[in-house]
N, C-alpha and C positions, 0 to 999 in steps of 0.2 A: 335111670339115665341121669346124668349129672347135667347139670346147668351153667353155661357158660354166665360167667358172674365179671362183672368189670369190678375193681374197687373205686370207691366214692372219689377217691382223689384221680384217678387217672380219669374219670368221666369229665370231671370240673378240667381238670387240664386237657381235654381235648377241644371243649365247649369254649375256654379262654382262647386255645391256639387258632380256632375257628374264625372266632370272632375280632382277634388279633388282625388275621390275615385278611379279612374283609375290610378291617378297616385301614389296615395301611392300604391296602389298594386301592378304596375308594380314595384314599386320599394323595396319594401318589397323583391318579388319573387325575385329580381337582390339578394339582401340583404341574404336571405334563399339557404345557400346551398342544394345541394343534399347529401341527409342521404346516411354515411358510408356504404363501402359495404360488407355484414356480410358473415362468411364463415361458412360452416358445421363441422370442421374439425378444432382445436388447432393447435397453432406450437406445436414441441415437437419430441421426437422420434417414430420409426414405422418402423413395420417389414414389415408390406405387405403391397399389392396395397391397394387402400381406391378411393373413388369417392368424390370429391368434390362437393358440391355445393354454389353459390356464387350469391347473392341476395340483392336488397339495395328496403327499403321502400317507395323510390319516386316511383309514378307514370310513367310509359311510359320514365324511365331511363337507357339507357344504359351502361353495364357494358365493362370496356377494360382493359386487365391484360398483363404484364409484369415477364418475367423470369430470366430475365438478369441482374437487382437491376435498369433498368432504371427507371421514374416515369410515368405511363402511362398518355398520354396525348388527347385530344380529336381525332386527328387525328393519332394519335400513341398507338403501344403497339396491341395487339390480341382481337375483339372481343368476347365478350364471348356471347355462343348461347345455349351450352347445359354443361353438369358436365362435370368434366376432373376428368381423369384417374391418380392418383397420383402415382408412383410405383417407384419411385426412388429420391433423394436428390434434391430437388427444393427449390427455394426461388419465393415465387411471391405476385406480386405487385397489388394492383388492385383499381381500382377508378370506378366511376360513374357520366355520364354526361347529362344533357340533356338542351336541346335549351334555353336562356332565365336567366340561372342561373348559379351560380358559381360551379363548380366542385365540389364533396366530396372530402373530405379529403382522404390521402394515406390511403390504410391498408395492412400491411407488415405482411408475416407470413412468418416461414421458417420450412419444412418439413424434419426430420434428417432420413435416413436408411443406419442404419451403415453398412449392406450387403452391399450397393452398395458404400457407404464410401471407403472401403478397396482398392475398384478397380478403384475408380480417376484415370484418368491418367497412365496409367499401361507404356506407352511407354515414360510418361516424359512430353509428349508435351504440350501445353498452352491449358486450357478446353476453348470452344467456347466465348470470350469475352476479354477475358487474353490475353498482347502481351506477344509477344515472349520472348522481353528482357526492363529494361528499365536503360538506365543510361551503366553503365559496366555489370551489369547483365544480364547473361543468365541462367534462370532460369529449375531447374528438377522443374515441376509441380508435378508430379508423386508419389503415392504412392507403394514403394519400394516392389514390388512382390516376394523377394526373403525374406525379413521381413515376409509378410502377409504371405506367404506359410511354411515358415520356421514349422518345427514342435514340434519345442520348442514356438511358439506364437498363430500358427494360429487356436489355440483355447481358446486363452483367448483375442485376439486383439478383438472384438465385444466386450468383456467385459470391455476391454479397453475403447473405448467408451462410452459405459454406465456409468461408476464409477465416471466422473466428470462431472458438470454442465456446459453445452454450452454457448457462444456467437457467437451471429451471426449481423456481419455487413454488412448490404446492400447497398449497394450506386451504383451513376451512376460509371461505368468505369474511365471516363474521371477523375473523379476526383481523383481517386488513381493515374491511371498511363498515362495522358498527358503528353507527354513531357516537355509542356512548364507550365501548370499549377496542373498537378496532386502531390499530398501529397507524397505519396508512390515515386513517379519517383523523386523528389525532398526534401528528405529526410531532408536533414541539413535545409531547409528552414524551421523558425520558426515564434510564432505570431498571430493575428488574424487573418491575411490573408492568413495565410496558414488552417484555418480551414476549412472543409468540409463537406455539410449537410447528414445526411444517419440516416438510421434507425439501431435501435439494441435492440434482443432479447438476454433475457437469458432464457434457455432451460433447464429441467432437464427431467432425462431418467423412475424417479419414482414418474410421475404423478403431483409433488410440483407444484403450481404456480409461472411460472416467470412473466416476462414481458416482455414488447415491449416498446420502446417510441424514437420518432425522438429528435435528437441532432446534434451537432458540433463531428466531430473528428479532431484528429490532429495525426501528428508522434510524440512521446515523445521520450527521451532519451537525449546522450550528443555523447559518444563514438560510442551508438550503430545507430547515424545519417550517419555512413560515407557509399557513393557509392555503395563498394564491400559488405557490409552486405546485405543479402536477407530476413530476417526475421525481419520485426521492428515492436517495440511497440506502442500501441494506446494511448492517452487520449481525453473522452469522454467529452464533455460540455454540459450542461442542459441548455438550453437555452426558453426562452418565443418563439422569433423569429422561433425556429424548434416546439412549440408544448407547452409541460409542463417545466416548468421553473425551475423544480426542477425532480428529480427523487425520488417518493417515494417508497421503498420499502427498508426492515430489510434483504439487503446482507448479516449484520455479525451478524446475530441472535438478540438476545431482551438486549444484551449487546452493541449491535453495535447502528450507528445513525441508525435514521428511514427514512433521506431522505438524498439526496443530490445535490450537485451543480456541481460536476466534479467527475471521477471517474480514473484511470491509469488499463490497459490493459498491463502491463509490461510483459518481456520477458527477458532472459538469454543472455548477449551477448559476455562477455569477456571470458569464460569459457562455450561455447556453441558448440552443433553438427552443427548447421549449419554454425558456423565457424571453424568445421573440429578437436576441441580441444575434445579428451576423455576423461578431467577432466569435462566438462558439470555434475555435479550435480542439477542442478536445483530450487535447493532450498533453495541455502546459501542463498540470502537476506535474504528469508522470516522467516527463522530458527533465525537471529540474530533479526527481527520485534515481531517475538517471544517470545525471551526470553527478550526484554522490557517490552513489556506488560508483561508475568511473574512476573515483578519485581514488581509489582503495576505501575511500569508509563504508560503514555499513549504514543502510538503505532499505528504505519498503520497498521492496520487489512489487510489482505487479504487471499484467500483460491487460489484453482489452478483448471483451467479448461481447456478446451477446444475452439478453434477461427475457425470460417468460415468466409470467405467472400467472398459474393455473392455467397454459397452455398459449397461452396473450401474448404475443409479442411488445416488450416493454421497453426497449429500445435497446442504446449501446452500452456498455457500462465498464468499466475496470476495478479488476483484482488489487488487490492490495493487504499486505500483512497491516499489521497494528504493532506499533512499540511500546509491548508490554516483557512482563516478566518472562513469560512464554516466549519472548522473541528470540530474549536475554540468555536462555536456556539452551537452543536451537544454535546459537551463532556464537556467542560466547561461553567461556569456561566457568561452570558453577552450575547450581542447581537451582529451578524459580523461588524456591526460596533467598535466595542467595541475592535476591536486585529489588533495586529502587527504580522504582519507573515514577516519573514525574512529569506531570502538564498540567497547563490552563485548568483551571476550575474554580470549586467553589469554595473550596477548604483553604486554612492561612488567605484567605480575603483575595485570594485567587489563582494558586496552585496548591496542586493534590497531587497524591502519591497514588495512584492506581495499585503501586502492590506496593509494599515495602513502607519506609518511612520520609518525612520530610530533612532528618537529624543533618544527613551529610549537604544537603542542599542550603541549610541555616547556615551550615560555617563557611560553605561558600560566599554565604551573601555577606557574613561580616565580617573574612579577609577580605574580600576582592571592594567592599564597602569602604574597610580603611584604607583601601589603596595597596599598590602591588608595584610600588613605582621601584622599590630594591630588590635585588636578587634574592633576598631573605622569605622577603615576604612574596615573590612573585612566585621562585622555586618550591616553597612548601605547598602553594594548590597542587604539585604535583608529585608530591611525594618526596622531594630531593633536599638536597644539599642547596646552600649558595652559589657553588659553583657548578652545578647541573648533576653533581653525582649522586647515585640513589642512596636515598637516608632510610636505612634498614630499619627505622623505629617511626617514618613518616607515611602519614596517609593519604596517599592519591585521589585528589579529589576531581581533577578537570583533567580531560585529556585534549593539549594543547593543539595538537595537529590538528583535531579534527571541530576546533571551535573556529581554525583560520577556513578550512574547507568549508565547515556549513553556512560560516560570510561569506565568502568567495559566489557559493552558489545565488545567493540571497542578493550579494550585490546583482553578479551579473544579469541576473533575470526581473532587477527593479522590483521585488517581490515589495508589495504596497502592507499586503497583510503576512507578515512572518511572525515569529518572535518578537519583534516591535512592532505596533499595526497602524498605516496612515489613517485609519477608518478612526482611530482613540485619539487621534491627534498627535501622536506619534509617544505620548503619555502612559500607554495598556499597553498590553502584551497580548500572545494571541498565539493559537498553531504551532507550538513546539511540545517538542518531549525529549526526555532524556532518561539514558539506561546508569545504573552503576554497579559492578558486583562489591557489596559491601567487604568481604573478602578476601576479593581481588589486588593484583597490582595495577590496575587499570583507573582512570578517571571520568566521568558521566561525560556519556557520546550524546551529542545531539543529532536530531533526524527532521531532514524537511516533510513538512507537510502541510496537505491543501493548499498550492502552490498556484493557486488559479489565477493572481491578480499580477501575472509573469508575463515578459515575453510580448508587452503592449507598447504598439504604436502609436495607438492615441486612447487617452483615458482620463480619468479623471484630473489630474495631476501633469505631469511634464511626458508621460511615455516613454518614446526613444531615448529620450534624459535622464529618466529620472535617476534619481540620487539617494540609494539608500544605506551609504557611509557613515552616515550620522555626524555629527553625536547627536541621540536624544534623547528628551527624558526620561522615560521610561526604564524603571529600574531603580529610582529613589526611593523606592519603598519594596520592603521586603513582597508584597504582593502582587508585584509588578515585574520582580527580576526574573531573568531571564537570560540566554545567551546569544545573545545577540549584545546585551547590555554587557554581558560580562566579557566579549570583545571588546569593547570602547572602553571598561575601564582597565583592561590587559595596554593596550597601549600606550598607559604609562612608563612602561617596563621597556628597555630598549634592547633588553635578550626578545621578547614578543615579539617587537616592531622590525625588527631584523628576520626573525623566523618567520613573520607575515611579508616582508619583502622577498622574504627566498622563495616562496611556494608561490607568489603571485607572479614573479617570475615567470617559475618554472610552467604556471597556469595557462600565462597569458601568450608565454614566444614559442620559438621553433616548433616543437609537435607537440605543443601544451594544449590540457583539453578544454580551457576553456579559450581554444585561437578561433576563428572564425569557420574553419574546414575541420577541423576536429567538433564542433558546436552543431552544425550544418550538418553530419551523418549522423550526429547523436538524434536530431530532429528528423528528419530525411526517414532515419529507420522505424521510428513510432507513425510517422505521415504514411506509410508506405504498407505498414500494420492496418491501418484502418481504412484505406483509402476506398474500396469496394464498399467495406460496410457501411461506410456513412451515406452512404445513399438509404439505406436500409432505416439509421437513424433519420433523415429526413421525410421519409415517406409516413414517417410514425408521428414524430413529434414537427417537423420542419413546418406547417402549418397552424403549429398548436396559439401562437399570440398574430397570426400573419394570415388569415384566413384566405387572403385575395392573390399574397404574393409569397408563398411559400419556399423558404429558407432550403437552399439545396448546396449538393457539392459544386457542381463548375462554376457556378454565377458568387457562392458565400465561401463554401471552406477552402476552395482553393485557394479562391485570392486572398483570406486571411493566412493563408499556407507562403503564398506568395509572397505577403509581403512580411513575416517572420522569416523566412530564408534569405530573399534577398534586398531586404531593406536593414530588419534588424539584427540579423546577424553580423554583416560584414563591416559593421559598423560600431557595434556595442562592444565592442573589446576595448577599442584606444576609449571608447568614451568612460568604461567604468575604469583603466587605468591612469586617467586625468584625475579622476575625480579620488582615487587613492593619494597619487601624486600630489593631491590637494590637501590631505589629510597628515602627507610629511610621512607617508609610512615608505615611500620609493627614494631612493637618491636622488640626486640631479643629474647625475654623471652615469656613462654607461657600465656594465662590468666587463669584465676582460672579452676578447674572443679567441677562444682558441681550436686550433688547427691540427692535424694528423695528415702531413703529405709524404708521401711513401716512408715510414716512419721515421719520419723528424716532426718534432714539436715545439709548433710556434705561438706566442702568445704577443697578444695587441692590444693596446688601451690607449684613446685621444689623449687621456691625461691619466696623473699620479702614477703609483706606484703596483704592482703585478707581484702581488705573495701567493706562492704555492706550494700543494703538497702533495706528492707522489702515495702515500698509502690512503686513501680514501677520504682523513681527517680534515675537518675545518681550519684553514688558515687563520682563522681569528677564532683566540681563547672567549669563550666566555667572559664578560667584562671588557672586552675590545681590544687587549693585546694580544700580538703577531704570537700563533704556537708556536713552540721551538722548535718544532720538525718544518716550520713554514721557510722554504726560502726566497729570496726577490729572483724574480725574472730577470735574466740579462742577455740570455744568446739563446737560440734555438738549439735543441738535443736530440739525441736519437739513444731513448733507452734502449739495454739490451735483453729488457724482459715484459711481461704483459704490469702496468700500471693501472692505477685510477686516479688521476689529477683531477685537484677542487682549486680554484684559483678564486681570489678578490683582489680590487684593488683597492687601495689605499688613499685617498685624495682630500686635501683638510679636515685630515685626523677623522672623516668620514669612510666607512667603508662601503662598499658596493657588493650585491648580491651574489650569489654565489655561481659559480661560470664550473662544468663538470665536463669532463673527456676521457675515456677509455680505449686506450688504444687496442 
């Protein structure tokens, strides 16, 4: 009988193929995490108990969850065995692990019930996790019982609640408040290394989809860094290393971007309850980010919600983009490599280029340094000719409309700290940025921000007066400049001074938005935004410096509401166009007025002269002569087709703003 006989080599090749196949497997499985583990139950808001259930598709994997924002860890955190009982304001954490393979990934939810919301802390004391104090702070935890009971709220505070969209930041403890490395306990500390990983949901109470996604946070701010503050603001980072590398989701609706790279969690701090001030209004920044974007420029978007962390109700807070390259990308043409973002800091002895370079920012500072008082040198900041037409070989350095709009704002709202800061003696610079695509045919936009020391009645300084037309110094030194400086020396320039006469015009009369009733709904609308929730903030922090008489809506925010509507509103329009009018940049004289009565068209002027011009153009050339299509007013007409009339008049060799009608 013969004997089945393998050959030497086919035995070795089956014993390699063997052992091949074991080992990519084993390593595969190393390779293959365990599937995320899925829950029954959304974040979101919720009135009653609910039962969870919590399940991951691996085989023979054990689930372990976390309540505290630690990250459960194989030998750490609560098994999970059967559902849990949900019945009150939780955040939890939960993984799945088993023998062999790499853990699943986090999955963070946070369960909102504003019933139980109310009663946080009712004694003040730290919720289980929270220290006592950290730094010079000792902190009310506690939501203020005599608010929530009060019977002027304690039945609109749950609606309170509901009326804004949440955030909820989860993280380990340590990393807020260590002493020696937590964010929060070491506030002024800035950077990458003071970044901290943590999850964060946004929540809404009518069902919307938000989201979840792990990132970076950090403390933001400048002022509101120091020790004794107890409320500080967030900014979030999108980072690859925590998850998605971007944040996708339309925060500012289908006009907003659709993703992101960083996001600002900002908060009120010079004019704030939890630093004990009853001027806290809350909304000046975002009312002056407002009325830029109003004006056609672009603008930090943000809305105003609600902050937990690790399930803690942490008070009010508002959204806000950041003017970085990323913004630049989202809103303007080019790619983030493509921009100069520039602010306040510490590089060039006090601005820095957040992405991009200082280069195009230098030659601003040493045209507009020599002066800009000819059309030579005024026109080439922006790319052109002498006479305003585009010079195919010239590079756009400012974009003019929008350096008169971001003064306009800054005037009307008495901004004490903008671009030039009363705080430096009016000598520093302070809270500006600016975009530029290097590229581009565009010139560096500026954007307001941290617009807190706005919109005051009484303050350090004049208030309802104040005066922040300048001129000041600020800006003699290249580490200093800034735009606000580079309007005062544009005013040289009498193409400038004329084009800041037009818009301020157009700003301040008939349905211009910065008139008193166009100012008033702009305010009105963010007042109206928060007006439930701020009870919400006061029960949290409204006793935080005021232990005996705590800071509330109908006795504090409203009547700071009150008297921004209707003291300084209807008021502050003639007073910052005096104060233009002072500066020589207004005529003396009125501009034309003119009329559409059953189609005849009539024009009027107390004095001089009425040039116009039927297809859209300016009646005065560049340089101040009448265009040749302009002709003088003399009898009233009746076109026989649709027009666009732009009328000035003429009055010692002075022209007057520009008077528009379409019939």
């Amino acid at each position: 009988m013969n004997k089945l006989r393998f050959p030497k080599q086919g035995f070795y090749l089956v014993l390699l193929t063997g052992i091949l196949f074991i080992t990519v497997h084993a390593r595969l499985m190393a390779a293959e995490k365990v599937k995320v583990v899925k829950l029954s139950h959304d974040q979101g808001f919720y009135k009653g108990p609910f039962t969870l259930t919590l399940r991951t598709s691996t085989p023979d994997a054990n689930i372990r969850y976390t309540t505290n924002g630690s990250i459960p860890e194989e030998n750490s955190g609560l098994v999970y065995s059967e559902p849990l009982t949900i019945g009150q304001t939780m955040v939890l954490r939960a993984r799945a692990f088993k023998k062999g393979m790499p853990p699943s990934k986090v999955k963070t939810r946070t369960f909102l019930f504003p019933e139980d919301i109310i009663r946080q802390s009712p004694d003040g004391l730290p919720p289980e996790g929270f220290p006592f104090a950290w730094g010079p702070n000792r902190v009310d935890y506690g939501m203020d019982q005599r608010i929530v009971n009060d019977p002027a709220y304690r039945d609109e505070i749950i609606d309170g609640f509901k009326s804004l969209p949440a955030y909820s930041i989860v993280t380990e403890m340590k990393h807020l408040f260590d002493a020696e490395d937590g964010i929060y306990a070491n506030a002024r500390n800035d950077g990458r290394e003071w970044e901290r990983p943590a999850s964060v949901e946004l929540l809404h109470s009518d069902k919307r989809d938000g989201f979840q996604i792990d990132c970076g946070i950090r403390i933001r701010g400048g002022f509101s860094r120091m020790p004794n503050n107890p409320k500080h603001a967030f900014r979030l980072f999108f980072r690859k290393e925590y998850g998605d590398s971007k944040l996708k989701y339309r925060l500012f609706g289908k006009d907003g971007a659709k993703e992101f790279d960083n996001l600002d969690l900002r908060c009120s701090s010079n004019y704030s309850w939890h630093m004990g001030d009853p001027r806290g209004a809350m909304i000046r920044d975002q009312i002056n980010r407002d009325l830029q974007l109003a004006m056609g420029q672009p603008a930090m978007r943000g809305y105003f919600c609600h902050l937990f962390i690790n399930g803690h109700y942490w008070g009010l807070y508002n959204t806000c983009e950041r003017p970085k390259a990323a913004y630049g990308e989202s809103y303007f043409e080019g790619k983030k490599e493509d921009f100069d973002a520039i602010k306040v800091g510490k590089d060039e002895g006090g601005i820095m280029a957040t992405d991009g370079n200082l280069d195009a920012w230098r030659k601003v500072y040493k045209m507009a340094t020599a002066g800009v008082s000819t059309n030579d040198d005024y026109f080439s900041l922006q790319g052109k000719n002498a006479d305003g037409s585009i010079n195919p070989n010239g590079e756009p350095l400012i974009d003019m409309d929008n350096v008169i709009d971001y003064a306009m704002v800054i005037f009307y709202g008495g901004n004490l700290d903008a671009a030039i800061t009363w705080f430096g003696g009016d000598r520093w610079h302070n809270n500006w940025h600016g975009i530029r695509n290097r590229s581009g045919d565009e010139g560096f936009k500026f954007f307001i921000w941290d617009a807190e020391h706005t919109f005051l009645m009484e303050s350090m300084n004049k208030g309802l007066h104040e005066d922040r037309t300048g001129p000041f110094p600020a800006g003699q030194q290249f580490g200093s400049s800034n735009p606000q400086w580079l309007w005062q020396q544009c005013l040289e320039n009498e193409e400038f001074r004329m084009r800041a006469a037009d818009r301020t015009h157009e700003l301040f009369y008939g349905e211009g938005l910065l008139t008193p009733e166009a100012v008033r709904a702009t305010v009105a609308k963010r007042m109206h935004e928060i007006e439930s929730a701020v009870i919400c903030e006061s029960a949290r922090w409204g006793d935080a410096a005021r232990r005996d008489n705590p800071l509330n809506r109908d006795d504090h925010w409203r009547r700071e509401m009150h008297q921004i509507l209707e003291t300084y509103i209807p008021q502050r329009s003639d007073i910052v166009l005096s104060q233009l009018f002072r500066q020589g940049i207004l005529p003396d004289f009125e501009p034309a007025v003119l009329s559409d009565e059953n189609g005849k068209i009539e024009m009027s002027a107390a004095q001089g002269t009425i040039y116009y011009t039927l297809d859209g153009t300016d009646p005065r050339m560049i340089g101040g002569k009448p265009s040749p299509t302009a002709k003088v007013y003399k009898a009233s007409f009746e076109p026989d087709q649709a027009i666009q009339i732009k009328s000035r008049v003429i009055y010692r060799n002075e022209w007057s703003t520009l008077s528009t009608l379409s019939n």
